[in-house]
C-alpha positions in Angstrom: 21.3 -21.0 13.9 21.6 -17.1 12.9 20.1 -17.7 9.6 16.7 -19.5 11.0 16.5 -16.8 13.8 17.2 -13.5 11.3 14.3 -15.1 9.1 12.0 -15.5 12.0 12.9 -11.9 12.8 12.3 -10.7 9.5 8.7 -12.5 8.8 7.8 -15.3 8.1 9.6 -18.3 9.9 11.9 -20.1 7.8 12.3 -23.8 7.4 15.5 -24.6 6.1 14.7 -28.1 6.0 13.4 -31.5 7.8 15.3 -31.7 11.3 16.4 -34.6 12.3 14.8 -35.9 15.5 17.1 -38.2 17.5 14.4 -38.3 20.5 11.7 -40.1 19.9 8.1 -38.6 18.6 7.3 -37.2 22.2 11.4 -35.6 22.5 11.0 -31.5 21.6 12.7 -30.9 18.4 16.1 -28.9 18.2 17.1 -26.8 15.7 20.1 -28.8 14.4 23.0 -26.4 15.3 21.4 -26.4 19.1 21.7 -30.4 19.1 24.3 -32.5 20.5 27.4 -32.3 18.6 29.4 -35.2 17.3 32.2 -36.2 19.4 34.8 -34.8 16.7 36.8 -32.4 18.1 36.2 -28.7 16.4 39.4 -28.8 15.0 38.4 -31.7 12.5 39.6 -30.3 8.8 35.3 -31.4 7.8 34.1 -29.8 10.8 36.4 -26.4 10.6 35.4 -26.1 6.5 31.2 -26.8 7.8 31.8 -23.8 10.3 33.5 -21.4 8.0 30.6 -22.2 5.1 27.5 -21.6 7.8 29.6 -18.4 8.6 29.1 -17.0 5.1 25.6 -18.5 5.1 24.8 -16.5 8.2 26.0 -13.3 6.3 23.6 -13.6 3.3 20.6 -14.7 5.6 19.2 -11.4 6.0 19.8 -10.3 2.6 17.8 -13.5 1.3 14.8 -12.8 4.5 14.5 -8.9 3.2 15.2 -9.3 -0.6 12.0 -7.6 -2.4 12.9 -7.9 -6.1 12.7 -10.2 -9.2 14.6 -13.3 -10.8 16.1 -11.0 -13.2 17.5 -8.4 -10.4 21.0 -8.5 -10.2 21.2 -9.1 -6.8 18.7 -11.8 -7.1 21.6 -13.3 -9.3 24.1 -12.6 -7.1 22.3 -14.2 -4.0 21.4 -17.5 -6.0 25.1 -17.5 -7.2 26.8 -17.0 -4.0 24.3 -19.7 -2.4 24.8 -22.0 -5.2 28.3 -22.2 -4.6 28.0 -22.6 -1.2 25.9 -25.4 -1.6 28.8 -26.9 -4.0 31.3 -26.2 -1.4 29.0 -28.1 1.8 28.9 -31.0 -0.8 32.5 -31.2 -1.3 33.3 -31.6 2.4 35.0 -34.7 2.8 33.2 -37.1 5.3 35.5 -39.7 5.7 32.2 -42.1 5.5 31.5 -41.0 8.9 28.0 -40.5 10.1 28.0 -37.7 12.7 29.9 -35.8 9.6 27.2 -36.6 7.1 24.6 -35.6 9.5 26.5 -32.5 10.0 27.1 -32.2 6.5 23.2 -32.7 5.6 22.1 -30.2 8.2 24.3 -27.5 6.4 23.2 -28.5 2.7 19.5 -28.0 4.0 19.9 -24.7 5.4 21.5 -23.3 2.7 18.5 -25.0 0.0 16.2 -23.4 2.4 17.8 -19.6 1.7 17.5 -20.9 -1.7 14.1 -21.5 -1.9 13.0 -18.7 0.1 14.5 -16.8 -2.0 13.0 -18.2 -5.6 9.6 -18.3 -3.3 9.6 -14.5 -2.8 10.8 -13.7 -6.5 8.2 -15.7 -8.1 5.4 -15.3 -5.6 2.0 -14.3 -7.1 1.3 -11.0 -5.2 5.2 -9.8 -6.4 4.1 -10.5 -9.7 1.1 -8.1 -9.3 3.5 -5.3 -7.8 5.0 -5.4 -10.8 2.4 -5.5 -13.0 1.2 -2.7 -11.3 4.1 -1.2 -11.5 4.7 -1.4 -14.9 1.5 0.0 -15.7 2.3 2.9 -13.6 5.1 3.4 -15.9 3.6 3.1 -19.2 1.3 5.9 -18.0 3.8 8.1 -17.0 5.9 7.6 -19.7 2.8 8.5 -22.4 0.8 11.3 -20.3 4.2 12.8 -18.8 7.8 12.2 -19.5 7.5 11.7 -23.7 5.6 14.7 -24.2 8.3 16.3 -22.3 11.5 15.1 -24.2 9.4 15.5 -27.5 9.8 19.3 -26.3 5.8 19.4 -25.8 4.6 20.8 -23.1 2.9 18.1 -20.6 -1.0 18.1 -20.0 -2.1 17.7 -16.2 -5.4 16.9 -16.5 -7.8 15.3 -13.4 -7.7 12.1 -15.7 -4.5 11.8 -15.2 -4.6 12.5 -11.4 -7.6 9.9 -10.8 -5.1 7.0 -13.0 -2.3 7.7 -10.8 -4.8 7.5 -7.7 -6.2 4.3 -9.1 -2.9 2.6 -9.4 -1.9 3.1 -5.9 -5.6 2.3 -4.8 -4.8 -1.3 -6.3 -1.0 -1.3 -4.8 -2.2 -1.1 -1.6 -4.7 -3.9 -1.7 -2.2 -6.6 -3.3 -1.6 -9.2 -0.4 1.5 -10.0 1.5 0.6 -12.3 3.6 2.9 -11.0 6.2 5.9 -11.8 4.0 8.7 -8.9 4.9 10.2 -8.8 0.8 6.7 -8.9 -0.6 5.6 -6.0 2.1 9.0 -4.3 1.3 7.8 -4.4 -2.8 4.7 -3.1 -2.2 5.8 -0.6 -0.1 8.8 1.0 -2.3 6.3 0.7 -5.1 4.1 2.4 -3.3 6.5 5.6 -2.4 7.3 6.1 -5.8 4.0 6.4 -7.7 3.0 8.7 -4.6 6.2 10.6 -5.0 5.1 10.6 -8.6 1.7 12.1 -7.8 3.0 14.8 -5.4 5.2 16.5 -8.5 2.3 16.5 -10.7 0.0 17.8 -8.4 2.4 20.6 -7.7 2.8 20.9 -11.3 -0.9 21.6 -11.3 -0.9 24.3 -8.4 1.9 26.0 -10.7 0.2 26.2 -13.6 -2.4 28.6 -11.5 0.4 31.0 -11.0 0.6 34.1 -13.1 4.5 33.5 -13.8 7.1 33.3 -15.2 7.3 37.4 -14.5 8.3 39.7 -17.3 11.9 40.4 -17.6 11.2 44.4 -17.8 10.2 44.4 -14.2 14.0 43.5 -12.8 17.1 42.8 -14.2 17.3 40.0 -11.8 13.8 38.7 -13.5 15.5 37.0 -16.4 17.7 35.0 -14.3 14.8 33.4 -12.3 12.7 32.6 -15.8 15.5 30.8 -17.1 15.8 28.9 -13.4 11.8 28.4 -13.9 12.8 26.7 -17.5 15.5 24.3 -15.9 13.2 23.5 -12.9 10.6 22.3 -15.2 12.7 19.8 -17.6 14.0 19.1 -13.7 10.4 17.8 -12.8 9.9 15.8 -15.9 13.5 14.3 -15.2 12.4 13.4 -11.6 9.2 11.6 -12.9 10.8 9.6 -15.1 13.8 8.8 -12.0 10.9 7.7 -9.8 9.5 5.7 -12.3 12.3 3.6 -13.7 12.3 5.5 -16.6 15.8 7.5 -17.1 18.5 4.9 -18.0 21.2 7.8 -17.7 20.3 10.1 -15.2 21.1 9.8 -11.3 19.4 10.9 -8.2 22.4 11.8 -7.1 23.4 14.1 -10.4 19.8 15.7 -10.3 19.6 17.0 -6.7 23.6 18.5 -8.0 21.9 20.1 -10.7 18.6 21.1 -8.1 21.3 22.6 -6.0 23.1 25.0 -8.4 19.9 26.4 -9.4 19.2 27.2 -5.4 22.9 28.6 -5.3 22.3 30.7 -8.5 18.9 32.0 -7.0 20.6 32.8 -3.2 23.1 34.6 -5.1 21.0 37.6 -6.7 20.5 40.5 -5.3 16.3 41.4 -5.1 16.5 43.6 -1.9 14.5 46.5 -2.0 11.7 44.7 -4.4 8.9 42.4 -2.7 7.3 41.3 -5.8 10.6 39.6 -7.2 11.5 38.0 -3.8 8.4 36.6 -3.7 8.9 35.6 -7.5 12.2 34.1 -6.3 11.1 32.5 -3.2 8.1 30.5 -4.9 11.1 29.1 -7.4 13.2 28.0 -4.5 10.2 26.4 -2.6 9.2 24.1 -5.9 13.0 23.3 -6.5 12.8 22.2 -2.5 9.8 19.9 -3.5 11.3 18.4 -6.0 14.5 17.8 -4.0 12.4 15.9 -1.0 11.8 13.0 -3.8 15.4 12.5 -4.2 16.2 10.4 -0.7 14.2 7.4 -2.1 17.2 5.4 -3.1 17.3 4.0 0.5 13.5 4.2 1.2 11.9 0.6 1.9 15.5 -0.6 3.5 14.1 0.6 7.0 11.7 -2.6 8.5 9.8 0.1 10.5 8.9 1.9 7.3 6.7 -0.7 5.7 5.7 -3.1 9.0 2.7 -1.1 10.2 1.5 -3.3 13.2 3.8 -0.9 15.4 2.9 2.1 13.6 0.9 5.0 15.7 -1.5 5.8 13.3 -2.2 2.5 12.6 -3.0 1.9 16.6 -5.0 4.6 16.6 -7.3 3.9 13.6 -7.3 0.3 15.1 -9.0 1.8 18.0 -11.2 3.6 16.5 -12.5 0.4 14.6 -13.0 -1.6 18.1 -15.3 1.4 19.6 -17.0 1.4 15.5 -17.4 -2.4 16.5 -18.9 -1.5 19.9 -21.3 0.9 18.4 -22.6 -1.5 15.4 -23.0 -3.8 17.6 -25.1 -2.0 20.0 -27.0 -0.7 17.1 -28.2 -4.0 16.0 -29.1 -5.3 19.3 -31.6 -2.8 19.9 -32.9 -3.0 16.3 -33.4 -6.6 16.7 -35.7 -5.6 19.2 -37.6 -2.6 17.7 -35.9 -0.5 20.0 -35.1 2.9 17.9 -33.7 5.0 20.9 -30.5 3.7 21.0 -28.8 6.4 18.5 -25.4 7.2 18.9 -24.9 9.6 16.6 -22.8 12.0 17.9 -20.2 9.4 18.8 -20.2 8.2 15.3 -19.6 11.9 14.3 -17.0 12.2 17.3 -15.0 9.0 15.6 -15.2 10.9 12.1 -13.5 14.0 13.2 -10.7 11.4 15.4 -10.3 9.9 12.3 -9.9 12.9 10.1 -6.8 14.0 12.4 -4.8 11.1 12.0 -1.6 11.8 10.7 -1.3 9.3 7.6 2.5 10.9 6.8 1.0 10.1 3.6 1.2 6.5 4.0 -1.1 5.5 1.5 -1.8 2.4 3.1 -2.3 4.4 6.4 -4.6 6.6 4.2 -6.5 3.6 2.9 -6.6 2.1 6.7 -8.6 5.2 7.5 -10.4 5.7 4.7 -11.7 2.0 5.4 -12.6 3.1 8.9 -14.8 6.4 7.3 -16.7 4.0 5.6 -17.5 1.9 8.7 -18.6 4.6 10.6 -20.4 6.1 7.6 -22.4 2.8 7.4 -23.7 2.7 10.6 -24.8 6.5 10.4 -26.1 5.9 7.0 -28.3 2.9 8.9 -29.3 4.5 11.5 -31.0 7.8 9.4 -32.8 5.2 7.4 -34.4 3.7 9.9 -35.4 6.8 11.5 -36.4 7.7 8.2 -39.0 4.8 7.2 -40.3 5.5 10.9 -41.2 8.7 10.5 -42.4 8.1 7.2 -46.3 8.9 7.2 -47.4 8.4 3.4 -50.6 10.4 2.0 -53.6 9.2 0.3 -52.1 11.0 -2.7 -48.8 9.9 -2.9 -47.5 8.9 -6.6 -47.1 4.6 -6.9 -43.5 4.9 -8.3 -42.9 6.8 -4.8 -44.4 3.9 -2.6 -42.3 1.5 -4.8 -39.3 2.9 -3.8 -40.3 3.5 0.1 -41.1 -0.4 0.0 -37.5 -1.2 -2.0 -35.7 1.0 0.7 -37.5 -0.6 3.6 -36.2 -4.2 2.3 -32.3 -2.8 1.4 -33.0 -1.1 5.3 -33.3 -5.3 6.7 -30.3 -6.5 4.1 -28.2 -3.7 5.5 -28.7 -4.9 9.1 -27.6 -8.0 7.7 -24.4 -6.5 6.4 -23.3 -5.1 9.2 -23.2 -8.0 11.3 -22.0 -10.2 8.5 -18.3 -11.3 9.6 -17.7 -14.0 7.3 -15.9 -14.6 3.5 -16.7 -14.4 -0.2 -17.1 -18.3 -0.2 -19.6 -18.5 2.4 -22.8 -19.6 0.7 -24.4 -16.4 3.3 -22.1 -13.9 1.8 -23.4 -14.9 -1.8 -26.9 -14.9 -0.8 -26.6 -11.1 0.7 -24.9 -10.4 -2.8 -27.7 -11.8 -4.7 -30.9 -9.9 -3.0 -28.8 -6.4 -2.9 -28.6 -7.3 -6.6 -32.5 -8.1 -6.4 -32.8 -4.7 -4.9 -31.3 -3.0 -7.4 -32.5 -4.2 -10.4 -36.2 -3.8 -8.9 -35.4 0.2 -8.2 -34.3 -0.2 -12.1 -37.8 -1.6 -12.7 -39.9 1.3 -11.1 -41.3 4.0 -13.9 -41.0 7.5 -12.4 -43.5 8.4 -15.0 -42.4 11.2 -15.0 -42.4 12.4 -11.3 -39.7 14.3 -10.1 -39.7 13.4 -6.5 -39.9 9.4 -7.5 -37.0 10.0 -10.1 -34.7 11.8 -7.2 -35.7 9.4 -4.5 -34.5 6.0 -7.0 -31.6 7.8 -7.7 -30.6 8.0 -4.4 -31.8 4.4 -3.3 -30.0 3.0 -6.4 -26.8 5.2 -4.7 -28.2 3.6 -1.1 -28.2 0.0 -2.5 -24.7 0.5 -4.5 -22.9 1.8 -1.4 -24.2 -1.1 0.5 -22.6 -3.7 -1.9 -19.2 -1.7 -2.4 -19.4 -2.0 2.2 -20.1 -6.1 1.9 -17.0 -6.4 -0.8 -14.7 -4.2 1.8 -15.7 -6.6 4.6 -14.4 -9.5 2.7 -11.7 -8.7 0.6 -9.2 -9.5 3.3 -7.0 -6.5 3.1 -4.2 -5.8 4.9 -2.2 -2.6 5.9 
């Protein structure tokens, strides 16, 4: 049936129910509109009302396969009502006590329980509930640090705390998991575009602070004008934010970008020939209102499969890449460890992959951004890995070098063997191997924590960095297993 294929299309496959297996354990099993049908002709008044309800069922499918909201969304309600009376109607179909009808009958019931609990499924799943979470933490921030302030007539402070709370959020977004469901991928990603929209205004906020404007009106008559524009853009911005955010119960995208566009035609209408300084003034007004317009097409955002399913995505493929020839490398690197053999150093490959990697085009994807920032820090181990081992090689101690100094020498020589074990460690945070690498990285550390500098300078610089070594180390074991997905 339509429904069962759209689902299959749409993620993950959807089993409206048992099927009924006429055949025999070893017969294949048929999806129950592609079995045998009774011998009542079409035209039966049961059979023509079972058509016309799997009809409206195979026109709410894909909104049920690509819904991404909650229980209390209203077209959450309006699905679960229109399915619910569907299933009233399939019930009502008069049989006639007829088995081939109650089959029939049956089959239609189930698909249209299945929608039902796919639905509920997707609403109520765990990792939806975190979105949200998320989300509304993204909003309670934004609302205290940005859009109150602004209504209270205050005047909103940008500060790099701010910046790195927005960053966090979206940090955490992208590592909630879908497991390959379309509406939880869907969630994450309109989240996702919001809170980044959100940190692109602020951050030009920021850049416009730097600016020695609004100009004085003395300078032009034309001067005025633009300050006043400046004024309106910047209750504009704070408007936006709180658009993005869910936070404007009366205001429209659609009625901002109007009022976005009268302030462009008001600027394109004055006349600033002959003056450099003020077309520049007015062109750097038009450019943020233009910014702040680009956020205002996000009512559709998210509707568009391509835009949140990443497998296809050419950045993705590329970063992908990258990884297998990271894998390549690490794994030659370890081979040749394992057998004392120090030439093998392919450095400038590893450096090669860095600067690949730092031209992929994220779009600012976060979760592309995250993809390669997870791929930095695979090549930045294995770099990292190989300069220590060079190190302790080379290292030639004197007769007069301080104890604290050896301590830490020996403490990096033992994180050097645990870090060989990391990188070739492919397993899960269950696996008793994975808790025992944990554990003497943890060893590690707190013995660096146990060596007295007393008060040498070159001891208290070389456990700083070890203790930086050792931490790095752990934070590379936690991204290998915490199963993320783009």
């Amino acid at each position: 049936m339509a429904v069962r294929w759209l689902c299959s299309l749409f993620g993950k496959p959807f089993d409206g129910g048992k099927r009924m297996d006429h055949g025999g354990p070893q017969q294949q099993q048929q999806h129950p509109m592609e079995q045998q049908q009774p011998a009542y002709h079409p035209q039966h008044p049961a059979m023509m009302r079972l058509y016309e309800i799997q009809k409206e069922v195979a026109s709410l499918g894909p909104q049920v396969c690509t819904f991404s909201g909650l229980q209390n969304d209203r077209d959450y309600k309006r699905l679960e009502r229109e399915l619910t009376r569907l299933l009233l109607d399939v019930d009502q179909v008069d049989t006639e006590g007829k088995p081939e009808l109650q089959g029939a009958r049956k089959r239609a019931a189930q698909e249209v329980e299945g929608l039902l609990r796919y639905l509920e499924e997707n609403a109520t799943h765990p990792s939806r509930l975190a979105i949200e979470q998320l989300s509304y933490e993204a909003r309670q921030l934004v609302d205290e640090r940005v859009v109150a302030p602004q209504r209270a007539g205050g005047v909103t402070e940008i500060n790099d705390e701010l910046v790195d709370a927005l960053q966090q959020l979206v940090l955490r977004l992208t590592q909630v998991k879908t497991e390959g469901r379309v509406p939880l991928r869907k969630a994450r990603y309109r989240a996702l575009t919001r809170l980044c929209a959100v940190q692109d205004v602020i951050e030009g906020r920021t850049q416009q602070q730097t600016l020695s404007l609004p100009l004085s009106g003395d300078t032009h008559e034309a001067v005025n004008c633009i300050n006043q524009v400046m004024v309106k853009v910047s209750v504009a911005r704070s408007q936006l934010v709180a658009l993005l955010m869910g936070l404007s119960g009366r205001d429209s995208c659609a009625h901002l970008s109007r009022i976005l566009t009268e302030m462009q035609v008001e600027l394109d209408a004055l006349d600033v020939s002959g003056n450099a300084v003020i077309r520049n003034y007015r062109k750097q007004v038009v450019e943020e209102i233009n910014g702040l317009l680009k956020h205002l097409d996000l009512e559709g955002e998210g509707d568009d499969t391509r835009r949140y399913d990443l497998a296809q995505n050419n950045s993705i493929r590329e970063i992908e890449g990258v990884r297998a020839h990271i894998s390549h490398l690490r794994e030659g690197v370890l081979r040749h460890c394992v057998m004392g053999d120090l030439s093998f150093r392919p450095k400038a490959e590893l450096q090669g992959l860095l600067t690949q990697l730092d031209q992929v085009d994220t779009a600012k994807n976060p979760c592309i951004r995250e993809a390669r920032r997870r791929a930095v820090v695979e090549v930045q181990a294995v770099i990292t890995f190989l300069d220590l081992r060079e190190a302790l090689a080379r290292r030639q101690p004197g007769p007069n070098e301080h104890p604290s100094h050896r301590a830490v020498w020996q403490v990096l020589g033992s994180l050097s063997e645990l870090q060989a074990q990391v990188l070739g460690f492919d397993g899960k945070r269950v696996d008793k191997s994975y808790m025992i690498l944990e554990e003497l990285l943890t060893k590690q550390l707190l013995a660096l924590d146990a060596v007295d500098p007393q008060g040498d300078e070159t001891t208290k610089v070389a456990r700083k960095q070890a203790v930086k070594f050792a931490q790095n180390i752990l934070n590379y074991l936690d991204m290998k297993t915490d199963e993320w997905e783009y």
